[in-house]
C-alpha positions as CSV (number, residue, x, y, z in Angstrom):
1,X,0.0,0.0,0.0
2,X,1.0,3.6,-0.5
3,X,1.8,6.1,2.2
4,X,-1.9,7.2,1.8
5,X,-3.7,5.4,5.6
6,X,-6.7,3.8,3.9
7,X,-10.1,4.9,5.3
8,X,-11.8,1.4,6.3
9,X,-15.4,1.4,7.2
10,X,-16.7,-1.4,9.6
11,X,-20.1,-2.7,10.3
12,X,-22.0,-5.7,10.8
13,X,-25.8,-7.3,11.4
14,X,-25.1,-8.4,15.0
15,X,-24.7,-5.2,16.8
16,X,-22.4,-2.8,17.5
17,X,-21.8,-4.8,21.2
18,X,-20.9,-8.2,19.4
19,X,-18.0,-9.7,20.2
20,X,-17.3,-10.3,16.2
21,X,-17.0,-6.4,15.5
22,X,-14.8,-5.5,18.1
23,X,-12.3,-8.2,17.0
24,X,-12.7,-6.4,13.1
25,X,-12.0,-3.1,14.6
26,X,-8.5,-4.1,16.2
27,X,-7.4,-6.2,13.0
28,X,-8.7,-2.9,10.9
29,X,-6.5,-0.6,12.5
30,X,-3.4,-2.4,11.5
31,X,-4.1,-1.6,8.0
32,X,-5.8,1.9,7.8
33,X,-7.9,4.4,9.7
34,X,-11.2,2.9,11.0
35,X,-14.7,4.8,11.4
36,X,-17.5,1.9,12.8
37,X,-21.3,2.5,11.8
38,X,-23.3,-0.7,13.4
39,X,-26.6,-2.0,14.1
40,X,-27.5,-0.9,17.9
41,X,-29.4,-4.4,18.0
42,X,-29.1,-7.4,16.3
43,X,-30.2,-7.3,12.5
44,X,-29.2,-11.7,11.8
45,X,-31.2,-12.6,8.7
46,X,-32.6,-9.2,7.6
47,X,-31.0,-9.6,4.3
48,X,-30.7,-6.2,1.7
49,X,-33.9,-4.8,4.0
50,X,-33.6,-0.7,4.5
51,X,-36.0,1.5,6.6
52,X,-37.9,3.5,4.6
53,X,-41.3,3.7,7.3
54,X,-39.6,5.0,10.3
55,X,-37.1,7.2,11.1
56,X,-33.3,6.1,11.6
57,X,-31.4,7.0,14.7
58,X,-27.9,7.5,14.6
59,X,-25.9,8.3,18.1
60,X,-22.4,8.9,18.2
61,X,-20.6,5.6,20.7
62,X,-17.4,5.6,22.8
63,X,-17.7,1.6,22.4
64,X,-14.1,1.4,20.7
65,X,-12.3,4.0,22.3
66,X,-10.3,6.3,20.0
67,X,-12.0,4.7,16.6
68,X,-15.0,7.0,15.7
69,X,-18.1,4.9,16.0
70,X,-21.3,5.2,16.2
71,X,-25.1,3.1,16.6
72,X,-27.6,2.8,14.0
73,X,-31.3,2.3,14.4
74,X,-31.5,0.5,11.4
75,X,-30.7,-2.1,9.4
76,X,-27.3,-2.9,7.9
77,X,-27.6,-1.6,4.6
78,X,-29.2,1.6,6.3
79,X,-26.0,1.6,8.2
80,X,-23.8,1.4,5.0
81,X,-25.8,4.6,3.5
82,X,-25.9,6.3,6.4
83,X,-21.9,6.2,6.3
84,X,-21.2,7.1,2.8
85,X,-24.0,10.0,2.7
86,X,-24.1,11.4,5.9
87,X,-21.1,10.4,8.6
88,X,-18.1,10.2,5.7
89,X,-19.7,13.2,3.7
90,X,-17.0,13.8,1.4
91,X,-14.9,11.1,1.7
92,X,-15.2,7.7,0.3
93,X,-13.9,4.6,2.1
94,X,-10.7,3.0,0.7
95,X,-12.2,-0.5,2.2
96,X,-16.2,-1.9,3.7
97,X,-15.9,-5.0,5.9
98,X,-18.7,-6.5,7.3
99,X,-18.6,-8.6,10.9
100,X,-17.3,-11.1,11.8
101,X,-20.6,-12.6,11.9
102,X,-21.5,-15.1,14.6
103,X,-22.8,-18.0,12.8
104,X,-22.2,-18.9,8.7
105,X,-23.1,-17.1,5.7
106,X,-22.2,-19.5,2.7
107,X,-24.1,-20.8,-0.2
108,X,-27.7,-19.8,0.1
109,X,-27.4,-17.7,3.3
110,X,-25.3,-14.9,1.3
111,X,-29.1,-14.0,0.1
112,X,-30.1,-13.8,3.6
113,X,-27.5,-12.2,5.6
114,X,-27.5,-8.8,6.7
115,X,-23.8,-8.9,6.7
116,X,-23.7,-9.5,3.1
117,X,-26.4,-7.1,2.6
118,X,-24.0,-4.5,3.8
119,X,-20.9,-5.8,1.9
120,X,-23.5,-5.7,-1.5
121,X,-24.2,-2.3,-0.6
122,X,-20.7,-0.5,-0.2
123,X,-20.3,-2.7,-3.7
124,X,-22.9,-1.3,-5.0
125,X,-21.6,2.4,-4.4
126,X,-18.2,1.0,-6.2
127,X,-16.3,0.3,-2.7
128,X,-14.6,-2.8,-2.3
129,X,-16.2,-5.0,0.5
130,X,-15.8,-8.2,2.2
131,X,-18.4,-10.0,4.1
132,X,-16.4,-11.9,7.0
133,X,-19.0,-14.5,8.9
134,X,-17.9,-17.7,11.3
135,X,-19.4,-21.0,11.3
136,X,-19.7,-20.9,14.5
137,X,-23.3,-20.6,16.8
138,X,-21.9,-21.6,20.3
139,X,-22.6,-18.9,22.7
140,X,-19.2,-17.5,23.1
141,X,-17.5,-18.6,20.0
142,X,-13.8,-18.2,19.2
143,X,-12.5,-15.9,16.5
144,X,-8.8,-16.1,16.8
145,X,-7.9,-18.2,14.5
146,X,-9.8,-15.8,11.7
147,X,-6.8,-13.2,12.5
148,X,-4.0,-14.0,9.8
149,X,-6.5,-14.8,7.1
150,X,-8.7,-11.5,7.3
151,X,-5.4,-9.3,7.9
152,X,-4.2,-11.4,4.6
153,X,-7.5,-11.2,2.7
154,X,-8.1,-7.0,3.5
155,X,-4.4,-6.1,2.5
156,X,-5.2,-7.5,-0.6
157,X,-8.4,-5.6,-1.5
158,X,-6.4,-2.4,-0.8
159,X,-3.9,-3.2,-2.7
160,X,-5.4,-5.0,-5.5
161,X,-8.6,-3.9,-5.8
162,X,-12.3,-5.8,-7.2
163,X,-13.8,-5.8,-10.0
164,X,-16.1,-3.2,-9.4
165,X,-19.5,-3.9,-8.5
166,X,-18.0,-7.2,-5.9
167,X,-17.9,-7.6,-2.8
168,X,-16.6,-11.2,-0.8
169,X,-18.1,-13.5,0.6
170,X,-15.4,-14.8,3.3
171,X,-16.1,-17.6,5.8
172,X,-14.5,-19.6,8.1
173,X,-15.1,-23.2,9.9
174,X,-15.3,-23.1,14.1
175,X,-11.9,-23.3,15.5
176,X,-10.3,-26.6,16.0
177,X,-7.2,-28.1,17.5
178,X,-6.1,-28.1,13.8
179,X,-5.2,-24.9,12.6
180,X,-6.9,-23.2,9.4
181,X,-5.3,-25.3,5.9
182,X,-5.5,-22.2,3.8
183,X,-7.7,-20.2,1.9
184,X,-9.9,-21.7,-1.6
185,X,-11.4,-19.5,-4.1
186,X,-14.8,-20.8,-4.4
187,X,-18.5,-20.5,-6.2
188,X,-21.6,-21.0,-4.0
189,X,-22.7,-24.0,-3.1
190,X,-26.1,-25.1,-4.7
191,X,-28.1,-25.6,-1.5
192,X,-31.1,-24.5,0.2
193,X,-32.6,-24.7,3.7
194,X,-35.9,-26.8,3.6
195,X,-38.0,-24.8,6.1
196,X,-40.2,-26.4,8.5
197,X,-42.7,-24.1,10.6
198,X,-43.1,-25.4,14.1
199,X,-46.6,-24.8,15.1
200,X,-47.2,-23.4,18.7
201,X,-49.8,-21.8,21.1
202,X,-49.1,-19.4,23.6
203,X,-50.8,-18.7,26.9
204,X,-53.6,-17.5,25.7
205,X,-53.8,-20.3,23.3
206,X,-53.6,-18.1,20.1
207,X,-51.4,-20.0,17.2
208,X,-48.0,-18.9,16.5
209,X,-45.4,-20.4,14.3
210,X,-41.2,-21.1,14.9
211,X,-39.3,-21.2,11.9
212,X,-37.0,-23.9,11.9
213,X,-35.6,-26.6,8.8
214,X,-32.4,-28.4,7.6
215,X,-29.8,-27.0,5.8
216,X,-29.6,-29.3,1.9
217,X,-26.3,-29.1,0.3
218,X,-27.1,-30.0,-3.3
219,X,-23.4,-29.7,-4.5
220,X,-22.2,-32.8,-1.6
221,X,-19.8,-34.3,-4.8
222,X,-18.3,-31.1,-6.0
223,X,-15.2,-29.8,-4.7
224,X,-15.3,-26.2,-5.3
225,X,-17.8,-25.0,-3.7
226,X,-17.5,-22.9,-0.1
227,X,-19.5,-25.3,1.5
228,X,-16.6,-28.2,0.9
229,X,-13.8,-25.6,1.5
230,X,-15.3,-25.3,5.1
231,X,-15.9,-28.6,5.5
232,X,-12.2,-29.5,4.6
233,X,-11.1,-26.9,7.0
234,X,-10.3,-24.3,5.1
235,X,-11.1,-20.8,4.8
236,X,-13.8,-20.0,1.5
237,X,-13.8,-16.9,-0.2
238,X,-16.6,-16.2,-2.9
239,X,-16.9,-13.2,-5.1
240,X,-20.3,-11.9,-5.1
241,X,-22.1,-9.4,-7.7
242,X,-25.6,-7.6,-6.8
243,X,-26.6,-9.0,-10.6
244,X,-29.1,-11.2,-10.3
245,X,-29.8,-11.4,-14.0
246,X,-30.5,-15.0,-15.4
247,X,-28.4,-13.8,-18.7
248,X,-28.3,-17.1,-20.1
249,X,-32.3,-16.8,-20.3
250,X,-32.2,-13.5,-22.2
251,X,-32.2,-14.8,-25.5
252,X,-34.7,-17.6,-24.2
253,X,-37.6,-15.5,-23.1
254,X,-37.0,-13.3,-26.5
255,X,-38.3,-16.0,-28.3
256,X,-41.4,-16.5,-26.4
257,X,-45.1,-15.5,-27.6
258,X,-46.1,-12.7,-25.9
């Protein structure tokens, strides 16, 4: 990198308290100058979803210390505008990473994810992003071994760049007493998660539903996928575009009578 100190903006989807952040912020301040705009609650699973119905707080925090920060009432995506318009003003973030999310976000869950979601947005204002997430969902889970590989994967960006439009899709297996193999290029697993809705009453006996389901990895024989990168111990990264154009239908749906 040049002389220039990058300007790296951090966020996330579970709240500007989570553990996952604050270990982002210290790595982030190897590498560049760090302003933090985060969820003030947890925001798991709202996907791209903004607030556009009520208003959006935004209080300054002393959560990090010297590192400017501050608490969003919205969503992540809200959080990722809210920077670039409105905290930054005039200056555009060399860098957006997103997490480290408690809990996985490969294959289908990147459509889900509001860590993602924020990634997709600083990609969709042209700033290089990376979505960092860990496949862990114990209650005190154990990010250490993420260190080298997110220090390794963010010096990149800034000095290499995306393609613009891009943002990563970075996840890491639960820590075990082997360390981390390496780090596999992947594509998204073909998989789904096959919902089941467990009914329930309360105490008044009104009907109420839990979501809950199985994850379905499609892709079990294929090898490059992020799913078998994980489960081979390894860290997956998976470049992501906001494009969700079916392109090789184009030509397809031109030839249809209508």
């Amino acid at each position: 990198m040049s002389e220039h100190k990058p300007l790296i903006l951090i966020t996330n989807d579970d709240g500007i308290t989570a553990h996952g952040i604050r270990t982002l912020v210290d790595l982030m301040k190897q590498l560049g100058s760090v302003v933090v705009v985060a969820p003030n609650s947890p925001q798991s699973g709202m996907g791209h979803a903004i607030t556009i119905a009520n208003p959006i707080r935004l209080y300054p925090s002393d959560i990090f210390g010297d590192v400017p920060a501050y608490e969003c009432s919205g969503t992540p995506a809200d959080c990722v505008k809210l920077a670039k318009n409105h905290v930054l003003k005039d200056r555009t973030p060399d860098l957006v990473v997103s997490g480290i999310n408690h809990g996985s976000n490969s294959s289908i869950s990147v459509l889900y994810s509001g860590t993602m979601s924020a990634a997709i947005e600083a990609a969709i204002e042209g700033i290089p992003a990376i979505g960092f997430s860990l496949g862990d969902f114990t209650h005190n889970p154990d990010f250490s071994h993420t260190h080298e590989h997110i220090l390794a994967i963010a010096r990149n960006v800034l000095e290499r760049g995306v393609e613009r439009g891009t943002a990563l899709n970075v996840n890491f297996p639960a820590r075990t007493a082997e360390p981390l193999k390496g780090i596999k290029i992947c594509r998204q697993a073909n998989a789904k998660w096959q919902e089941v809705f467990d009914e329930r009453r309360d105490p008044h006996g009104r009907r109420y539903f839990w979501l809950a389901g199985d994850f379905v990895n499609f892709d079990t024989h294929a090898e490059d996928t992020d799913e078998y990168a994980l489960s081979q111990n390894y860290t997956s990264v998976v470049p992501c575009k906001y494009d969700l154009t079916a392109y090789t239908m184009v030509d397809t749906l031109k030839d249809w009578d209508m």
